[in-house]
C-alpha positions as CSV (number, residue, x, y, z in Angstrom):
1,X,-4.7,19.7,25.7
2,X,-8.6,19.3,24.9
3,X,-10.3,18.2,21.8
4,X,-8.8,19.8,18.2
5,X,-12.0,19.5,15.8
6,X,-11.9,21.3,12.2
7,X,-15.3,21.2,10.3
8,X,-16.3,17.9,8.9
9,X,-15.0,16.6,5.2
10,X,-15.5,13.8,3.9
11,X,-12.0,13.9,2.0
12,X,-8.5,15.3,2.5
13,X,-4.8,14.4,0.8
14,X,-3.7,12.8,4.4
15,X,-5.1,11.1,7.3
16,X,-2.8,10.3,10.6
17,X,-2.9,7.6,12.8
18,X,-2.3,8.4,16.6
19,X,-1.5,11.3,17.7
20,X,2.3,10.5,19.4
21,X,4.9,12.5,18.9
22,X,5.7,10.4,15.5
23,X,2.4,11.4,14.5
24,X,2.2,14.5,15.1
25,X,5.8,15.6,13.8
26,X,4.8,14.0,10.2
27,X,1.6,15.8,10.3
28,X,2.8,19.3,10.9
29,X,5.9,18.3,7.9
30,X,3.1,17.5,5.7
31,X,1.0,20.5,6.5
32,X,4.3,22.8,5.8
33,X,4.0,20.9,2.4
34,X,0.8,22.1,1.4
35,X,-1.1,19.1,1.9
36,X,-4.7,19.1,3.9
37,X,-4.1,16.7,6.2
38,X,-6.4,15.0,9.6
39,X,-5.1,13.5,12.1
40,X,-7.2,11.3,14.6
41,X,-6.3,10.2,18.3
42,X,-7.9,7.6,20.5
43,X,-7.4,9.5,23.7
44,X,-8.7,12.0,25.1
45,X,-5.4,14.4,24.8
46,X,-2.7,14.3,22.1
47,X,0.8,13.2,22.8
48,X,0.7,9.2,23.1
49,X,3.1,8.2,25.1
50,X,4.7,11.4,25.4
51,X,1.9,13.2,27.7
52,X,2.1,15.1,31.0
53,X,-1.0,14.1,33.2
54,X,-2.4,15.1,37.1
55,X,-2.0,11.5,38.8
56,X,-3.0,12.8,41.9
57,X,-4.3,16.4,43.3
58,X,-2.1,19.1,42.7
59,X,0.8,16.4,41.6
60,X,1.4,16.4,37.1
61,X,4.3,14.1,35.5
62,X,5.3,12.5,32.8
63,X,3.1,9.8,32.3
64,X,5.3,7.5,30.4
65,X,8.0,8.8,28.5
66,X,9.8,11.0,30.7
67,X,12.7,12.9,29.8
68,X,14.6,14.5,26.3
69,X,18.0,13.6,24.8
70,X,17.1,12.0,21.8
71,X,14.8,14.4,20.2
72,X,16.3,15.3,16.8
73,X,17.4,19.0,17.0
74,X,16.8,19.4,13.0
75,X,13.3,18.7,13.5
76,X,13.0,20.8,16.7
77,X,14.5,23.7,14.4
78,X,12.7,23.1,11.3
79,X,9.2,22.8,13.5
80,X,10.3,25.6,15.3
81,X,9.5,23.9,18.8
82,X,11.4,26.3,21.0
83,X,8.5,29.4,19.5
84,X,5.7,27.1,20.1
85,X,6.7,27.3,23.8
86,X,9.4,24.2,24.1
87,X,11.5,24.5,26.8
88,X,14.0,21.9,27.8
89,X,16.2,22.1,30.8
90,X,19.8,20.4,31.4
91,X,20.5,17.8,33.9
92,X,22.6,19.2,36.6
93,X,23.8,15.6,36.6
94,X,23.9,12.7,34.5
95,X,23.5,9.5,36.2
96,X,23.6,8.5,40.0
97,X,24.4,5.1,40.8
98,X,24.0,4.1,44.8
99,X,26.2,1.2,45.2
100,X,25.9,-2.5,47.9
101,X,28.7,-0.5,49.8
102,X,27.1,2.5,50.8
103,X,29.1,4.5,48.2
104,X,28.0,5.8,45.1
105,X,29.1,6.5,41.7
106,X,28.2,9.5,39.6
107,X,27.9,10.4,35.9
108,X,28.5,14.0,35.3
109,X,28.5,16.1,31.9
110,X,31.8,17.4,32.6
111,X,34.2,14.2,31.7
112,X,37.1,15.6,33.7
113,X,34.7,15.5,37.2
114,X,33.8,11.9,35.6
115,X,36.9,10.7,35.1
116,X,37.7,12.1,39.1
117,X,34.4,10.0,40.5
118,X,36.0,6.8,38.3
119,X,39.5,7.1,39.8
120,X,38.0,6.7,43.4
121,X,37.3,3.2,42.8
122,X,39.9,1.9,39.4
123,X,42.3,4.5,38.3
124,X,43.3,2.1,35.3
125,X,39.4,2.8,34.6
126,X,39.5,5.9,34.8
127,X,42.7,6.2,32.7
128,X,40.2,4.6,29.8
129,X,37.3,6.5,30.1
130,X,38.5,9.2,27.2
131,X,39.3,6.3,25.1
132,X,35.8,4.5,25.6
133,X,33.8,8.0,25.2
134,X,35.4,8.9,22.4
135,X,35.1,5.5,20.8
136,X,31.1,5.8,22.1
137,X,30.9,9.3,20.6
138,X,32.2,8.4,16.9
139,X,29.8,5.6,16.7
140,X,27.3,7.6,17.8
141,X,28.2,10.1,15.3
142,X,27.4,7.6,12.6
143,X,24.4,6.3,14.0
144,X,23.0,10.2,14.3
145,X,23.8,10.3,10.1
146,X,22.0,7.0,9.6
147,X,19.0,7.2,11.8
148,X,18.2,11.0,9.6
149,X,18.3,8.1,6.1
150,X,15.4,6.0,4.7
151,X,16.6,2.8,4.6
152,X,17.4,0.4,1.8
153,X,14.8,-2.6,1.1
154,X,15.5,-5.6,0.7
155,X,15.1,-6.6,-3.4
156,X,14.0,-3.3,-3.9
157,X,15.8,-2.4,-7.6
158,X,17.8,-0.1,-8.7
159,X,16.1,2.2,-6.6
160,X,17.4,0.6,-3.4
161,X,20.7,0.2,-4.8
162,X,20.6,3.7,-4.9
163,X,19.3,4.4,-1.2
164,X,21.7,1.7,0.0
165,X,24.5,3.6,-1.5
166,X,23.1,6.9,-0.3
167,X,22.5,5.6,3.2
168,X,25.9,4.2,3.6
169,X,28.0,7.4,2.9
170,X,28.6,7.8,6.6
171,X,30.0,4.2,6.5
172,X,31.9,4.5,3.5
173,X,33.6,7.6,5.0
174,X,35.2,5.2,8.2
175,X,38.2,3.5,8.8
176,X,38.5,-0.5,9.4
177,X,38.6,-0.1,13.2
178,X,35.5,1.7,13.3
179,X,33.6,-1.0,11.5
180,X,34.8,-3.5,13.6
181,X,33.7,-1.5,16.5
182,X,29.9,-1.7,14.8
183,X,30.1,-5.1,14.0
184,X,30.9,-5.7,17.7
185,X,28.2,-3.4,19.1
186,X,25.2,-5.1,17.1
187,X,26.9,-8.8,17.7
188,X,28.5,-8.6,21.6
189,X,27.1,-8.3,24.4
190,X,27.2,-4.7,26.4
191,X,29.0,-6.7,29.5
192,X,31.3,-7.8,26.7
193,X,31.8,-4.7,25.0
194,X,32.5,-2.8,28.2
195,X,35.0,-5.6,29.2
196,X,36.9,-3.5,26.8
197,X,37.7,-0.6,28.8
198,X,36.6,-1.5,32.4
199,X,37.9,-3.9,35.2
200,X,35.5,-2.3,37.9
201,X,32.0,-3.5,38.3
202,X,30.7,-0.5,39.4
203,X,32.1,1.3,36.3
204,X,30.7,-1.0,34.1
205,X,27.7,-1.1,35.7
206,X,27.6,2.8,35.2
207,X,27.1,2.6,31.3
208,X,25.3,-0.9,31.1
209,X,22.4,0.4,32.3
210,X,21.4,2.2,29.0
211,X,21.8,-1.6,27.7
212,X,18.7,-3.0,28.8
213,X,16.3,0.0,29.2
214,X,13.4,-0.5,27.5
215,X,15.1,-4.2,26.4
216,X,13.9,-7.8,28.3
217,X,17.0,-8.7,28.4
218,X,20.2,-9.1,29.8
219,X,23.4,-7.2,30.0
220,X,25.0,-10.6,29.2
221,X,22.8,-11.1,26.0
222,X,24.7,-11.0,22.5
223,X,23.7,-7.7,20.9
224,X,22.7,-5.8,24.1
225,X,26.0,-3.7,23.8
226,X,23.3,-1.8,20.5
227,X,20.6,-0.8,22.6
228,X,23.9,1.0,25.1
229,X,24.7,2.9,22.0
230,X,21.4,3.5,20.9
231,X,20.8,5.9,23.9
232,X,24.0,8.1,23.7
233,X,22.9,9.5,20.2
234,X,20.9,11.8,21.3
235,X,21.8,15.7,22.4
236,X,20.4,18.7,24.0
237,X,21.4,22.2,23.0
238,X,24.2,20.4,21.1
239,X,25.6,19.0,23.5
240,X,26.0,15.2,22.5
241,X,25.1,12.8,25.3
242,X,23.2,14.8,27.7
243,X,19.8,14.5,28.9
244,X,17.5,17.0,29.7
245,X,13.8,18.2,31.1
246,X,10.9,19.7,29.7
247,X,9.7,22.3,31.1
248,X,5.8,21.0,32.0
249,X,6.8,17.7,31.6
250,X,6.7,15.3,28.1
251,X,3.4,16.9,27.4
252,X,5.5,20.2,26.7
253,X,7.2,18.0,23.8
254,X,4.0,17.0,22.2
255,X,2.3,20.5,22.7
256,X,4.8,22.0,20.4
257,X,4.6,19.7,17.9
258,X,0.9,19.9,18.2
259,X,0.6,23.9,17.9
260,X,3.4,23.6,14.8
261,X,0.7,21.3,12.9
262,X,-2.5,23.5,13.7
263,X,-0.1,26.6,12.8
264,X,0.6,24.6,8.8
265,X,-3.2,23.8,8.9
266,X,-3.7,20.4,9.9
267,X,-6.9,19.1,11.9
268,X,-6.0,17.7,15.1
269,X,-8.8,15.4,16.6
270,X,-8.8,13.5,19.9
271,X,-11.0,11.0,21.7
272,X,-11.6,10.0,17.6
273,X,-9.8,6.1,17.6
274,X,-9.4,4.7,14.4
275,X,-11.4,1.2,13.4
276,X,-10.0,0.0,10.1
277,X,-8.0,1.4,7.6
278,X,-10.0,2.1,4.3
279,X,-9.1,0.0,0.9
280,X,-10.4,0.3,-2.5
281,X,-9.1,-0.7,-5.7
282,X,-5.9,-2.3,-3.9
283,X,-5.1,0.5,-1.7
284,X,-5.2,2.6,1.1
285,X,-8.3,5.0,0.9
286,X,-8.9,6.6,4.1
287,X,-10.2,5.3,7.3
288,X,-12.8,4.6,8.7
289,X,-13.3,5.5,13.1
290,X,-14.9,3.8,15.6
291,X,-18.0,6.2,15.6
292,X,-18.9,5.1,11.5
293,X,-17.0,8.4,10.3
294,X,-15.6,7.5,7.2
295,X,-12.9,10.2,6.0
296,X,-11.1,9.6,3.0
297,X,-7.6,10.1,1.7
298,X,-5.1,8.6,-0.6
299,X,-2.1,8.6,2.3
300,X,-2.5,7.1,5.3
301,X,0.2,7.2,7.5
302,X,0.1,5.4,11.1
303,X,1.7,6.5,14.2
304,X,0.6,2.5,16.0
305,X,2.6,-0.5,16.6
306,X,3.1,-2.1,13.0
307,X,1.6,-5.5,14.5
308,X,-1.3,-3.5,15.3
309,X,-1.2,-1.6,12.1
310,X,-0.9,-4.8,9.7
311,X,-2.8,-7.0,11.6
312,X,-6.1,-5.2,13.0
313,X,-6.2,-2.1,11.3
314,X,-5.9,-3.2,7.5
315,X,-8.9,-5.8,6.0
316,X,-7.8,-9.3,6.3
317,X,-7.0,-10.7,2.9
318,X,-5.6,-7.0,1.8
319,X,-1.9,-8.0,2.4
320,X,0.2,-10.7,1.2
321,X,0.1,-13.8,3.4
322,X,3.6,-14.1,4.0
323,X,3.8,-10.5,5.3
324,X,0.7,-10.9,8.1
325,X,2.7,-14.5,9.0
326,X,6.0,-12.7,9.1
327,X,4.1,-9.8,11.1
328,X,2.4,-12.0,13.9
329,X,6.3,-13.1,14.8
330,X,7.1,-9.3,15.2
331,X,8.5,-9.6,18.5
332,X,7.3,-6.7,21.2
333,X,8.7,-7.0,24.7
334,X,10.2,-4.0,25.8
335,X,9.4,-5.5,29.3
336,X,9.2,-2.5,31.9
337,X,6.5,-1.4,34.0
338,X,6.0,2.9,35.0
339,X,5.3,4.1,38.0
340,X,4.5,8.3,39.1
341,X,4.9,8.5,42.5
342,X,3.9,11.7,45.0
343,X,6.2,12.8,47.7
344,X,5.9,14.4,50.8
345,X,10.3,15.1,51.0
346,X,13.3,14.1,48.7
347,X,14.7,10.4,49.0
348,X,17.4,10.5,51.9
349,X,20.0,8.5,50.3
350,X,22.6,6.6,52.4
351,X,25.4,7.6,49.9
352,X,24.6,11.8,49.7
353,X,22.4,12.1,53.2
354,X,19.8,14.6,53.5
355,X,16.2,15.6,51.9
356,X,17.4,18.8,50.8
357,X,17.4,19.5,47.2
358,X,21.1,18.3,45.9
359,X,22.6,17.4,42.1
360,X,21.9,14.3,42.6
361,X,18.4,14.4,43.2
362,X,18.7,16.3,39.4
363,X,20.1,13.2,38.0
364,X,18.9,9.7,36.3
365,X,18.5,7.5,39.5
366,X,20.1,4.2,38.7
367,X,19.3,1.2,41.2
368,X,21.6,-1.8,39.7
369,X,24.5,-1.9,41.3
370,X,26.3,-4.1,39.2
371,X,26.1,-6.6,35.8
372,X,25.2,-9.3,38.2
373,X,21.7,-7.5,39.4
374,X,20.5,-6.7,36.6
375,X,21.3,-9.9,34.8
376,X,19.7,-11.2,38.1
377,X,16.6,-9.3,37.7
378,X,16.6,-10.5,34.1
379,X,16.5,-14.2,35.2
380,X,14.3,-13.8,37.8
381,X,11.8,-12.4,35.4
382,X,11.8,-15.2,33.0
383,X,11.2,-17.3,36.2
384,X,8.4,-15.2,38.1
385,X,7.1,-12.9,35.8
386,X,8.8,-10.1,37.5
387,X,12.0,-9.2,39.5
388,X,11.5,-9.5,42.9
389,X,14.5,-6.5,43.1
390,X,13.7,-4.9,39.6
391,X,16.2,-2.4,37.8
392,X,14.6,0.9,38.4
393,X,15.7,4.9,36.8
394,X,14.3,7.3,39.5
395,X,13.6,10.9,38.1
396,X,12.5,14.0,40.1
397,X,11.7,16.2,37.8
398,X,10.0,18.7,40.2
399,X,13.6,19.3,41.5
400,X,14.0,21.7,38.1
401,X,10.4,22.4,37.5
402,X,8.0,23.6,40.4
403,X,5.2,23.4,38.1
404,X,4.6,20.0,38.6
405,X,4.3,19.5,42.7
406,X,3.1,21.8,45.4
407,X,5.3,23.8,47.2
408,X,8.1,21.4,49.4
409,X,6.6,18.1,47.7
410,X,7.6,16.5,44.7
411,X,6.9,14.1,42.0
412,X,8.9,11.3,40.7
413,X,8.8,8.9,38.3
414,X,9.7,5.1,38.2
415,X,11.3,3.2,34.8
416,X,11.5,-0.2,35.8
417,X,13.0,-3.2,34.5
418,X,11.9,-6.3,34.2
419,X,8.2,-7.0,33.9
420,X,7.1,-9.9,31.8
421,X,4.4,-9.1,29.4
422,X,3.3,-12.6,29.7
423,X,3.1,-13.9,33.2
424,X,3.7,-17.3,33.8
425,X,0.5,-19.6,35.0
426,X,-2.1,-17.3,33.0
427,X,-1.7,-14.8,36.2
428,X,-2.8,-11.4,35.1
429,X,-1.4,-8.2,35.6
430,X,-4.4,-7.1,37.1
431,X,-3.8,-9.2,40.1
432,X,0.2,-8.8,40.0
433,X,0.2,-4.8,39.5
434,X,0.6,-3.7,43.3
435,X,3.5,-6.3,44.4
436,X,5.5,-5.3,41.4
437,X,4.6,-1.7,42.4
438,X,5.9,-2.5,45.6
439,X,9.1,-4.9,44.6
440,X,10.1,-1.5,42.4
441,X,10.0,1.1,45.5
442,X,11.8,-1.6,48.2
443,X,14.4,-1.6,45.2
444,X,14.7,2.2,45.7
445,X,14.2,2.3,49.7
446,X,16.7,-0.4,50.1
447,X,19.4,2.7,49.2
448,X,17.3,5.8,50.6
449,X,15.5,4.6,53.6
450,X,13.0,6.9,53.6
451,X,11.6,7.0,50.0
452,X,8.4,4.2,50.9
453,X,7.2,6.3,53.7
454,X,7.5,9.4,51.8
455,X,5.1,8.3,49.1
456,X,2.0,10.3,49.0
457,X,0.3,8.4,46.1
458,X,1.2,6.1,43.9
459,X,0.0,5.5,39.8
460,X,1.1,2.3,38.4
461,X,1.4,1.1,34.7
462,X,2.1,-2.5,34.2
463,X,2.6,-3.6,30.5
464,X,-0.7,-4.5,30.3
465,X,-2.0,-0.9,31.3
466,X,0.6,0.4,29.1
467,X,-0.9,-1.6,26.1
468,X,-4.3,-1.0,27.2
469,X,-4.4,2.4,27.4
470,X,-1.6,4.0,25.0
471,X,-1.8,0.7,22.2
472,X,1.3,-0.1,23.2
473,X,1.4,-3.9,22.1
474,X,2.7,-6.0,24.4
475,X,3.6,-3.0,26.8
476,X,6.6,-2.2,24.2
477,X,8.0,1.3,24.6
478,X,9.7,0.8,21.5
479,X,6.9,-0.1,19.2
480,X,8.9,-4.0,18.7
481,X,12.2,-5.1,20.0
482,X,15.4,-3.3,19.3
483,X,17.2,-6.1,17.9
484,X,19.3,-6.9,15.2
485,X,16.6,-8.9,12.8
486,X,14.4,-5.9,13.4
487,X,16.1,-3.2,12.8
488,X,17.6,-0.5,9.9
489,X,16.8,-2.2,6.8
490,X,14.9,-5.2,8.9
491,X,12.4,-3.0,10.7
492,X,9.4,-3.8,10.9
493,X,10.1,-6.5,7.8
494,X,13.0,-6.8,5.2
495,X,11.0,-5.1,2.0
496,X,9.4,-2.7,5.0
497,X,12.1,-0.1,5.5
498,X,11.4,2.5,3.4
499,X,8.5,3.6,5.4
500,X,5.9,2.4,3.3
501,X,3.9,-0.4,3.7
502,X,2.4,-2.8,1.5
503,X,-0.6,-1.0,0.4
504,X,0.0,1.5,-1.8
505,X,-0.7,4.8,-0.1
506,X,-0.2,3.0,3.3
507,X,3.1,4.3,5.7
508,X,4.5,3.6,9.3
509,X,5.3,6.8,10.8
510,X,5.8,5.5,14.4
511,X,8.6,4.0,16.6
512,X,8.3,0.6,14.6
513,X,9.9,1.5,12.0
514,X,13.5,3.1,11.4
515,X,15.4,4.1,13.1
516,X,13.2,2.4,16.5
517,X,12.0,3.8,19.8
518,X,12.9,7.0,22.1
519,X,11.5,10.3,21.5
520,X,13.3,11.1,18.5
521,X,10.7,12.4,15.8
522,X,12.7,11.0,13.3
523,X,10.5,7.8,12.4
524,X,7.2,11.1,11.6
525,X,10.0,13.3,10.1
526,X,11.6,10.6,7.6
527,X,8.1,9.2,6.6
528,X,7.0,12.8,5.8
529,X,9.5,12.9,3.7
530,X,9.1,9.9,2.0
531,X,5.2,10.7,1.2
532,X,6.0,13.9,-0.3
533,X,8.8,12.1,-2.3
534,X,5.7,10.0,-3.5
535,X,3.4,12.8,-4.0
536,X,6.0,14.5,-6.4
């Protein structure tokens, strides 16, 4: 998408920073509203981190995001995203897991065919499964309720009491067992939790790997067994728990949301990066960019990291001490490197043999064959900077979507765990990129043979490129750390929920704040609402 550019004013009733999918979904809500709003972009297309891009000739992916399950279908209905040309495609399968024995285990969206691929290696597990996924599917249930709610602050009045008691009707609607089962998922660990259900490590294996995506960590950490749920929230077409493609890659996503803005009437602007955020008479009045434009406004709402939102683009001095202190410990570490690769044929995979197009080749990819790897990969992070054998999701999107590869080749992409944003020694990234690169496709050969020599070109994003050239502080896909101290009512700050920051006329509207990271729309969507709860 090229450059959006409106005629210049020097005022308007909201200005946008970033132009993600956070961003771009508040600015279109606003727009419905009425309200003239700008929205400014430091790259040279819209999307953030949700983009499609040509990596090499004739080859388009998914530059970093890469595929749909969490976006909320209430805002894909009220933006009408489906009209603006969305088009999302179904998994044909769910999850592939190649296993140390030449085997492999598979994830389908039919449970009975999952429950058939469990009894090959633990019957008793498989005899679980229904219990565990429908234990998974209730939580998730509540989590869908609470992640649509503005959260609670902390010592916010009467009017908190309010929104706490609002928030929690999902809550106050469950049964003792099912709080216990919460308390447990933000307090155990997700090899504990899983312990639950599953003897076989395999099967475990199978579900803990939405545990530590996008989370430095292990699968052994306390409070892992969260970030396991927080991925199964999501649905496409309504059906709960299944992922999906766009059609055109992430860039479709962002597109859509970027025609439903234009279509309300917002200014769209790229290659514009914000400098500072504007103050005057205590608070937010605009912004000012990076080429002297000074546009003002009396809502600012910020689609950035909140580190990088509190701490570089507000005036020092214009926030309370204790809250630039408390923001400079805002941990960020989702701890992952990206990789788009080019193909000349499909990975030959010793557990389902062949380069022809197959289900699996249509599924999420997942090398880490059991708790033990990835906790090793973990461990060997803290030690080295990097895993020498990283966790890595394969995708092939080009298996459902020609438009992205020639024809007979195909692109893929690389999600890898664990990358260090800090390498030990002061080594930087810079010098480290290409034998991560290369630890992350051994990883993948190691179970299809072929797939190094099958790579027609390579793009690599360490978490340095990743903060470099999307903001993404620290390399964190999530905008900060999916943790229990940062999170609902505690993200970015306890007193910081509720969207708005402290600068009157100053929001969060990205990842950073409730509820957290994926490409959900629901961080834009629910600070919309709160600025036109504001305006009224």
């Amino acid at each position: 998408m090229g450059q959006h550019r409106g005629r210049e004013r020097d005022a308007c009733d909201a200005v946008i920073v970033g132009g993600g999918h956070n961003g771009l979904t508040c600015a279109a809500y606003l727009a419905r509203a009425g309200l003239r709003v700008r929205l400014f972009e430091r790259r040279p297309i819209l999307g953030g981190a949700a983009v499609t891009e040509e990596f090499h000739p004739g080859f388009r992916n998914s530059t970093c995001a890469y595929t749909v399950g969490l976006l909320d279908p209430g805002v894909m209905a009220d933006l009408d995203l489906a009209g603006h040309g969305l088009r999302i495609l179904r998994r044909p399968m769910s999850n592939f897991l190649p296993l140390d024995d030449g085997g492999a285990l598979c994830l389908h969206p039919d449970p009975a065919r999952t429950r058939d691929e469990v009894a090959r290696l633990s019957p008793g597990d498989a005899g679980r499964l229904a219990d565990y996924e429908a234990t998974l599917d209730r939580l998730a249930g509540i989590l869908r309720d609470l992640a649509r709610e503005t959260p609670p602050n902390a010592g916010g009045g009467l009017a908190a009491w309010w929104r706490a008691y609002r928030a929690s009707a999902p809550l106050r609607r469950q049964d003792p067992e099912t709080w216990r089962d919460l308390l447990d998922l933000f307090t155990l660990s997700a090899a504990e939790f899983l312990e639950r259900w599953f003897a076989h490590d395999a099967v475990k294996a199978l579900f803990a790997f939405d545990a530590v995506v996008g989370t430095y960590t292990s699968p052994f950490a306390p409070g892992s067994a969260y970030v396991l749920l927080h991925h199964c929230f999501g649905q496409v077409d309504g059906a709960r728990g299944v992922w999906g493609h766009a059609v055109g890659g992430m860039g479709a996503v962002t597109a859509a949301m970027a025609r439903a803005a234009e279509a309300a009437g917002a200014v769209l602007e790229t290659d514009a990066p914000v400098a500072r955020v504007l103050v005057a008479d205590g608070r937010a009045a605009g912004v000012e960019l990076a080429d002297g434009r000074r546009v003002r406004a009396p809502v600012v709402a910020a689609n950035v990291n909140p580190r990088l939102l509190l701490l570089d683009l507000v005036p020092d001095g214009a926030l309370p001490a204790q809250v630039t202190a408390r923001m400079g410990r805002y941990r960020c570490a989702s701890g992952t490197l990206r990789m788009n690769v080019a193909l000349r044929e499909l990975p030959d995979f010793t557990a389902r043999p062949g380069t022809g197009p197959q289900p699996h080749h249509g599924a999420g990819i997942v090398i880490a064959p059991s708790l033990d790897y990835m906790d090793r990969a973990y461990q060997d992070a803290r030690r080295h900077g990097f895993s020498r054998a990283p966790i890595v999701e394969l995708l092939i999107p080009s298996v459902l979507d020609d438009s992205l590869a020639p024809p007979g080749r195909h692109v893929a992409s690389l999600f890898c765990q664990h990358f260090d944003p800090e390498l030990p020694g002061g080594a930087s990234w810079d010098d480290r990129r290409e034998a991560a690169a290369d630890a992350a496709i051994a990883a993948v050969t190691r179970f299809a043979p072929n797939f190094a020599e099958s790579i027609i070109a390579r793009r690599v994003l360490t978490p340095l490129d990743l903060e470099r050239e999307f903001a993404l502080v620290g390399g964190d896909i999530f905008h900060g750390a999916m943790r229990l101290n940062q999170m609902f009512s505690a993200r970015p700050l306890l007193g910081l929920a509720d969207y708005r920051m402290p600068l009157t006329g100053l929001y969060l509207c990205g990842a950073g704040a409730h509820p957290g990271g994926g490409v959900t729309a629901l961080p834009g969507r629910n600070a919309a609402r709160e600025i036109l709860r504001d305006r009224r």
